[in-house]
C-alpha positions as CSV (number, residue, x, y, z in Angstrom):
1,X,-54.1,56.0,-7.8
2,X,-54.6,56.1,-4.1
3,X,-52.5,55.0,-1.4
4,X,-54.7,51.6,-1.0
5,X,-54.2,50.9,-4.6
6,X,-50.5,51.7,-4.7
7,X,-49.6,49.2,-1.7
8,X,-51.4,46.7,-3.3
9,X,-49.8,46.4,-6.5
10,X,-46.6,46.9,-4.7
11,X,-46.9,43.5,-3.0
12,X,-48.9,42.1,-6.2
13,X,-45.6,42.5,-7.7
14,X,-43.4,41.5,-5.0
15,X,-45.6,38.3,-4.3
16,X,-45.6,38.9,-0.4
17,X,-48.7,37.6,0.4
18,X,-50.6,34.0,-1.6
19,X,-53.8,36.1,-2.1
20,X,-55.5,38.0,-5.0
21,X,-56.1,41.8,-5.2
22,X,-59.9,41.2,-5.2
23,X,-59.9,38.8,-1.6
24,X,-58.2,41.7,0.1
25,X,-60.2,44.6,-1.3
26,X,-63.0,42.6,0.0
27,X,-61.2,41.6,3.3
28,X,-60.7,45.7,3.7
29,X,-64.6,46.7,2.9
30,X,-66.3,44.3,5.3
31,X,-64.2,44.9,8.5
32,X,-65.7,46.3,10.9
33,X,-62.7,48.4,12.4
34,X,-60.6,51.1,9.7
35,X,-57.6,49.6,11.2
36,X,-58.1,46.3,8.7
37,X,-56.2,48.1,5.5
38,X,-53.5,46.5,3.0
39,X,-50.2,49.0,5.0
40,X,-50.7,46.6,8.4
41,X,-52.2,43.0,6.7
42,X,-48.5,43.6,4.6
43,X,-46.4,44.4,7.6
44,X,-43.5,42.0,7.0
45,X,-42.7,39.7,10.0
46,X,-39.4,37.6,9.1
47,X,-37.9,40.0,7.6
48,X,-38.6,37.8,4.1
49,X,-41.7,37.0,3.0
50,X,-44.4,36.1,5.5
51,X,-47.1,39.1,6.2
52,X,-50.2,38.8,8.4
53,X,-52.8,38.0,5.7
54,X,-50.7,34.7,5.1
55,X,-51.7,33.4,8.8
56,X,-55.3,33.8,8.1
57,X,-57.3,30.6,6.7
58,X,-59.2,31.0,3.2
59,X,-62.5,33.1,3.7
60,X,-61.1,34.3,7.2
61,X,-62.6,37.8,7.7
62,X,-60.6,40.3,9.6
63,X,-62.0,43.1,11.5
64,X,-59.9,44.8,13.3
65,X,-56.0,44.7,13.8
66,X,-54.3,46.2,16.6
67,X,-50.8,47.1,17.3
68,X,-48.1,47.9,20.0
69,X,-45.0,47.1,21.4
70,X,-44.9,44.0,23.8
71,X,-47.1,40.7,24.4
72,X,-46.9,39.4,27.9
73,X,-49.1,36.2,28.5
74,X,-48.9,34.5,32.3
75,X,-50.1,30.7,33.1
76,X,-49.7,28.0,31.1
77,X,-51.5,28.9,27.7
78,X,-54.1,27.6,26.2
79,X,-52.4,24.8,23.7
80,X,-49.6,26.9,22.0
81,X,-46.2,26.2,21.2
82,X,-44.4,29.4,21.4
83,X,-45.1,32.5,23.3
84,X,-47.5,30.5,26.0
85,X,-45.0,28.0,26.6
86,X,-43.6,29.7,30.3
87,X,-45.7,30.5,33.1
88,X,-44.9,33.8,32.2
89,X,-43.5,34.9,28.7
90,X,-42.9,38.4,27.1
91,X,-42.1,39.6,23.8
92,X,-40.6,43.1,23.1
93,X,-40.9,44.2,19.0
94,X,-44.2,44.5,17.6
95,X,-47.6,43.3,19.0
96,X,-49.9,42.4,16.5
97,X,-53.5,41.6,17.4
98,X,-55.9,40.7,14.9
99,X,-59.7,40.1,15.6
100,X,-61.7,37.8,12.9
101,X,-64.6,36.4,13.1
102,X,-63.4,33.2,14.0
103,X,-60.8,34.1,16.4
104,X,-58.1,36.6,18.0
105,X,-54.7,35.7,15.8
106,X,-51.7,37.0,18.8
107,X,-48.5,37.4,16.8
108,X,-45.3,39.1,18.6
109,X,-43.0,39.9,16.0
110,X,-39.6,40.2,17.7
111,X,-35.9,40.5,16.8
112,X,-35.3,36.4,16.9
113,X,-38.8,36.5,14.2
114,X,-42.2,35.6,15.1
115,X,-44.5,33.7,17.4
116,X,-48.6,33.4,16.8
117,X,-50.8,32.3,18.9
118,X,-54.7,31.7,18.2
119,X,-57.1,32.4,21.1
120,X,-60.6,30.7,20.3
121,X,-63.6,32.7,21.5
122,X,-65.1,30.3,23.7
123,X,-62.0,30.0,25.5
124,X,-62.5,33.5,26.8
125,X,-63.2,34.5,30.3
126,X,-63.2,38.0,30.3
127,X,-62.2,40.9,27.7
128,X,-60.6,44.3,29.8
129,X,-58.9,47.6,28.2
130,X,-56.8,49.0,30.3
131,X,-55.7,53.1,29.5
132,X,-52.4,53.8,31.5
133,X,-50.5,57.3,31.8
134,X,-47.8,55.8,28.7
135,X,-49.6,52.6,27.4
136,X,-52.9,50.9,26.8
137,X,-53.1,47.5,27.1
138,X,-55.8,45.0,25.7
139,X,-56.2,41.8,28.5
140,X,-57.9,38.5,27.5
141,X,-58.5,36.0,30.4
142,X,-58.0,32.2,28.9
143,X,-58.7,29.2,31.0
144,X,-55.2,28.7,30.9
145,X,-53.5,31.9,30.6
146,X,-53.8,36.0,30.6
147,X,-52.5,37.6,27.5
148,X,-51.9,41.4,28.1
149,X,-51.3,43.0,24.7
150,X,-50.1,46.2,23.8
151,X,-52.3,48.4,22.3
152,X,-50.8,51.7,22.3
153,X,-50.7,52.1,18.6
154,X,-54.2,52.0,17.9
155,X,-56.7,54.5,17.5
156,X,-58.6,54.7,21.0
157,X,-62.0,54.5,19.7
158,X,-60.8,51.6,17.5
159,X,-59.6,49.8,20.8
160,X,-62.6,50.4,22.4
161,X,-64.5,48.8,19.5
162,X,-63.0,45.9,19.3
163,X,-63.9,45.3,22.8
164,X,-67.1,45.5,22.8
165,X,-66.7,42.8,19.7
166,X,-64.7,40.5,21.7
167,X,-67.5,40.7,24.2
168,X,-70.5,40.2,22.0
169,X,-68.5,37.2,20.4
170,X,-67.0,35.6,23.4
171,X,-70.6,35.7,24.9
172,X,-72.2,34.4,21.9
173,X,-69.5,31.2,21.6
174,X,-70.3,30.3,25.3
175,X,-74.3,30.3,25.3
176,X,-75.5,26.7,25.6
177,X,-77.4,25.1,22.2
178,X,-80.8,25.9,22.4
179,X,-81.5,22.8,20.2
180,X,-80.2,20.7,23.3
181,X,-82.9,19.4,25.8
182,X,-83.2,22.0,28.4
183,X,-82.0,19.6,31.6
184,X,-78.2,19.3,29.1
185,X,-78.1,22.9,28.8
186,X,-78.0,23.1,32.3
187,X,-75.6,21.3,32.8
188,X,-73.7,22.7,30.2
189,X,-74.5,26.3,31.8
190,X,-73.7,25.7,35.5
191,X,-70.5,23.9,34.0
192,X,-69.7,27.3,32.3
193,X,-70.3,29.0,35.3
194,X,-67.4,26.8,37.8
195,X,-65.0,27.6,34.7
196,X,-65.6,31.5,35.1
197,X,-67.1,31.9,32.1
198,X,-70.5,33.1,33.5
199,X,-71.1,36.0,36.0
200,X,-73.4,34.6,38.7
201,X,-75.6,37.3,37.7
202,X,-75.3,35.7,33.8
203,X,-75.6,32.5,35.0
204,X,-78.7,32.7,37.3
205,X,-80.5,35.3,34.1
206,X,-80.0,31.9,32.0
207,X,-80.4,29.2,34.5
208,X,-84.3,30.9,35.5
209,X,-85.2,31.0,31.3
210,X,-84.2,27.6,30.9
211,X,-85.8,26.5,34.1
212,X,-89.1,27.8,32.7
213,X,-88.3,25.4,29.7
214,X,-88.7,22.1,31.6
C-alpha cells in the first residue's frame, strides 16, 4: 500500500473529512498542480476535526495548494469577515492557499484557529510572484484589498504554475459576454478598464475588435 492509500484510510477511519475515498482520488488525478494530494487537503486546522477539503463546495475541483508561513492582506477586503477586516491584517502559523476552479480559498491557520477567505476571479486585478533572498511570496490585487501570501513552502515551479493559472482565469472571468450587443460590451469593457482590471494596452486590443462589431 502506498503512502496515498495509507493516509487515506487513516482519515477514512478517523472521519476527518465528510467526503468519500473515491471524490478525493478523483480531486488528486485532475489537479493540475502535484501539490493537490490527500497529506495537505488533511492538514488539520482547529486542532479537531476540520481539514481543508471540508471548506470546498460539492464538485469543487482543486488544483493546486500552496503553503507558507504568514498571510498579510492591506485595504479593506473584498466582503470577508475575518482576516480582511483591518486596513491591514497579518497572520503568523500556516498559510494555506488553494486554487480551484472556482476560486482562490485563503485560509491562515494560526495559534487562536483559523480564518478563510474566498477571493473570486473576477475580483482580481493583478496576480505577481515575488522570489526574495528568505521568502516567496504570492500577491493578489482585489478591488478592495492586496493579499500577500506566503509561499515559501512550495515547489518553485509549482508556484510559478499556478500563476500563470490565476492569470488565464482571472482574464477569462473579466472578458465581456460576447452574447451581449457590442455597444454593452463596451461599456462593460471601458468600465473594467477605470476599475484596473484592464491594461490600456488590453483594453484598446478589445475596445478596436468590438468596434469592428458595430
Amino acid at each position: 500500500m502506498g503512502l496515498e492509500d495509507r493516509i487515506l484510510d487513516k482519515f477514512e477511519e478517523i472521519g476527518k473529512a465528510d467526503r468519500d475515498e473515491g471524490e478525493i482520488r478523483t480531486a488528486v488525478e485532475q489537479a493540475k498542480g502535484d501539490s493537490v494530494r490527500p497529506n495537505n487537503l488533511f492538514k488539520t486546522l482547529d486542532g479537531d476535526e476540520t481539514v481543508p477539503i471540508d471548506l470546498l463546495d460539492d464538485g469543487e475541483q482543486p488544483h493546486y495548494f500552496l503553503r507558507g508561513s504568514s498571510v498579510d492582506v492591506e485595504g479593506d477586503g473584498a466582503g470577508g469577515e475575518s482576516i480582511t477586516g483591518w486596513d491591514r491584517d497579518r497572520r503568523i502559523g500556516g498559510a494555506f492557499t488553494l486554487i480551484t476552479e472556482q476560486r482562490v480559498l485563503v485560509i491562515a491557520n494560526h495559534f487562536r484557529g483559523y480564518d478563510e477567505h474566498t477571493i473570486p476571479y473576477d475580483s482580481i486585478n493583478t496576480v505577481n510572484l515575488n522570489n526574495g533572498l528568505l521568502s516567496t511570496r504570492l500577491s493578489l490585487q482585489t478591488r478592495g484589498a492586496t493579499y500577500h501570501l506566503s509561499v515559501s513552502n512550495s515547489d518553485d515551479d509549482e508556484a510559478q504554475d499556478s500563476v500563470n493559472y490565476l492569470r488565464e482565469n482571472r482574464q477569462q472571468k473579466n472578458e465581456p459576454d460576447s452574447t451581449e450587443d457590442p455597444l454593452d460590451q463596451l461599456e462593460k469593457l471601458q468600465s473594467l478598464y477605470q476599475d484596473g482590471v484592464l491594461t490600456q494596452d488590453e483594453f484598446e486590443e478589445k475596445k478596436a475588435s468590438l468596434l469592428d462589431e458595430v
